[in-house]
N, C-alpha and C positions, 0 to 999 in steps of 0.2 A: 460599455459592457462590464458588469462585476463578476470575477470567476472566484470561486470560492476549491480552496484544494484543501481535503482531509490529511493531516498527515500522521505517521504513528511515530513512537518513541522505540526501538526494537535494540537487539543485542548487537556489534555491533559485527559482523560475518566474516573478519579474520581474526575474531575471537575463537579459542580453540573450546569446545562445548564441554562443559562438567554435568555429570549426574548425582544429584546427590546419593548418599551412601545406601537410603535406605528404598533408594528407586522411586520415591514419588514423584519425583519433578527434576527439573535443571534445575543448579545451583545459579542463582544470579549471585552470590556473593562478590564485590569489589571486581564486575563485570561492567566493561567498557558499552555504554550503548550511545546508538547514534540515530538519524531519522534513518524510515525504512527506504533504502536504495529509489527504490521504483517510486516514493514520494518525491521523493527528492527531482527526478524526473519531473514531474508536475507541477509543483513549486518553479522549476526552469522555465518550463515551458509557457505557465501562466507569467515570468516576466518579462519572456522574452516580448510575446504579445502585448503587456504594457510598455514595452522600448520603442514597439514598431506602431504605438496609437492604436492598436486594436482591441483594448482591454485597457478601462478608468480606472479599477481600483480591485485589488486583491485581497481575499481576506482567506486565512489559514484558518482552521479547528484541528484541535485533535481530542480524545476522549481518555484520558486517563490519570493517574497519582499526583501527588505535587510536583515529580520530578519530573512530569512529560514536558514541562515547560522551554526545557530548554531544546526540543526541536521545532518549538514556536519561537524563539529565538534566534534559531538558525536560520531556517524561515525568516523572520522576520529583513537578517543580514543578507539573504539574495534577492531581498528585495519585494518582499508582500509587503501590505499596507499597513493592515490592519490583523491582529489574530484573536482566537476566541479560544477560550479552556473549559472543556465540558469536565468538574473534576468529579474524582471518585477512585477513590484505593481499590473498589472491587475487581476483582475478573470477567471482566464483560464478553459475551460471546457476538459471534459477526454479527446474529440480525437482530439483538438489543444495538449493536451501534449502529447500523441502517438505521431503527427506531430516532435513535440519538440526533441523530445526523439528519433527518427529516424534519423534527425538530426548526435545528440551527438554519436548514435551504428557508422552511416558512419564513423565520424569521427573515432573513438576509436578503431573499428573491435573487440571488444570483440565476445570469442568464446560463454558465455554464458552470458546470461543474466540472475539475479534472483531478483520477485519483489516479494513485499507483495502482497496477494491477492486479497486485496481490505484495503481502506483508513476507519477510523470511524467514517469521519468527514461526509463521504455521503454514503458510505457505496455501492455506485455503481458497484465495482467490472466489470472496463470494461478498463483500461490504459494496464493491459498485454496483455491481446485478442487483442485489437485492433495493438498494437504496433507487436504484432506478425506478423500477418496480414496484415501489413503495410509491412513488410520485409518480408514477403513471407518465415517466418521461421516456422520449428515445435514447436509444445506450451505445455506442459500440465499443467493444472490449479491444486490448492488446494493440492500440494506437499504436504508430510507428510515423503519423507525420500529422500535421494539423495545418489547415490554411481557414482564416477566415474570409466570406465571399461578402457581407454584407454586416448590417447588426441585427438580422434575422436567419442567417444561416452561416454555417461551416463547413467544409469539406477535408472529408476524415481519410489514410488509409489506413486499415487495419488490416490481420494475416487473421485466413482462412485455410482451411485443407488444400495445401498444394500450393499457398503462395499467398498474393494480396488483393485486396478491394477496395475501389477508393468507392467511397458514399458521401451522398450531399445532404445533410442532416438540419433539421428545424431546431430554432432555439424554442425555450429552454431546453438542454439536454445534459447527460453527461456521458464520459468518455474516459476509461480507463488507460492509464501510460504504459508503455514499455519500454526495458530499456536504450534500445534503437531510437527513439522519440528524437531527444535531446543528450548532449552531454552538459550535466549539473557544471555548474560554476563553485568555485571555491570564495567562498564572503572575503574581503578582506578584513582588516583590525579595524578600521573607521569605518566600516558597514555594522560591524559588531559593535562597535559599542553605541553608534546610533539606535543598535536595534533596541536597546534597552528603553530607548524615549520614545519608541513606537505605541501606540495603544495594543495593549495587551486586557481582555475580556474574560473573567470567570466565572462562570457560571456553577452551581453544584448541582450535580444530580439528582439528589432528592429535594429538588424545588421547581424540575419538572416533571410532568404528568407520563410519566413513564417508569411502569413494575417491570425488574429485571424476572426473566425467565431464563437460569440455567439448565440446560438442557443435556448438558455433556460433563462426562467426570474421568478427570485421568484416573487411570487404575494403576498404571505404572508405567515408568520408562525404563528404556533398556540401549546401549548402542547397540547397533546392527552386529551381528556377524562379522568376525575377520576373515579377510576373505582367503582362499587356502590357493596355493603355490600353482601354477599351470602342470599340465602332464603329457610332456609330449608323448603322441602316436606313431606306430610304425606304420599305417597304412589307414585306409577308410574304411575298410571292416573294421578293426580296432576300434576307429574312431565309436562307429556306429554300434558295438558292442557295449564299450563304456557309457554311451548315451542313455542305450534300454537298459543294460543293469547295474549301474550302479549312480548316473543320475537321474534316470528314470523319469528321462522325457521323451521319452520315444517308448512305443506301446510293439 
């Protein structure tokens, strides 16, 4: 079985977040980035399945600048086989990478696919659905356990309203992680520097048959709201007075 895991390069989430000055965007400036968490899950989870013979050979993609490289390196240290660099400095939005990414499954024919369930840099949770969806494969989202029953089917469970379902699923498919799935592995220094003699694949994006469609345009960022001090009540009239007039959620 070939499992193929997307992974992304993101900032890295005990980084403290800066805005630049003039409110267009975050400042990446000399900002620590790492692979996205919930990849990282998938990456695990696809080795663990090559430890226990139930998965040949793994191959990582991710889609972005020259410097995404190095969470196909990290990748590489817990143990993929093989990785692939779809490159491009642009800003790619989720269903150009789906596009991307459909692509790279033609190529590869991996039987499973497994991706993080969503990125924490936007938190959109929409590159597995769609990529699914794009191939006309079965999908289930927010994985939390994975057993293989054969090398034509898997047995998934995922969390629905109220709890979980396990489902018996056809290959080819893919299947989004969470981070209950697995706990990531730390590479060691001799998986790391092996990882560098691993095949690593570049591809540029404008040498495949795919026109990006921006869709979406920041206008501006902003941080939230501080939030203001509690106020204690003398009673539940109180309470409920304060409610309707002055936060004016209750009618």
């Amino acid at each position: 079985m070939k499992v193929l895991v997307p992974v992304k390069r993101v900032m890295d989430h005990n980084v403290k977040l800066r805005i630049k000055p003039d409110g267009s965007d975050v400042d990446m400036t000399n900002v620590r980035m790492v692979m996205n968490p919930f990849d990282e899950v998938a990456v695990e989870q696809a080795v663990r399945m090559k430890e226990n013979s139930t998965a040949d050979e793994i191959v990582v993609v991710t889609v972005g600048g020259a410097k995404s490289t190095d969470v196909l390196y990290t990748a590489l240290a817990m143990g993929a086989d093989r990785a692939v660099h779809i490159h491009s400095e642009a800003i790619i939005e989720t269903l150009d990478v789906a596009k991307i990414l459909v692509e790279v499954v033609q190529k590869e024919q991996p039987n499973l696919v497994i991706a993080g369930k969503q990125a924490t840099d936007n938190d959109a949770n929409q590159v597995g659905q769609m990529l699914a969806g794009l191939l006309d494969w079965g999908q289930a989202t927010f994985v939390s356990a994975l057993d293989v029953l054969s090398d034509k089917t898997i047995r998934v469970m995922w969390e629905i309203d109220g709890g979980t379902e396990t489902l018996e699923m056809d290959l080819p498919c893919l299947i989004t992680a969470d981070l209950s799935m697995v706990t990531p592995r730390y590479a060691s220094l001799p998986a790391i520097l092996q990882a560098r003699k691993k095949p690593l694949e570049t591809i540029e994006l404008y040498d495949m048959d795919i026109e990006l469609n921006p869709r979406v345009s920041v206008l501006s960022v902003e941080y939230p709201p501080k939030k203001q001090g509690a106020v204690m009540v003398g009673s539940v009239d109180e309470l409920i007075d304060k409610l309707k007039n002055e936060a004016g959620v209750l009618s």
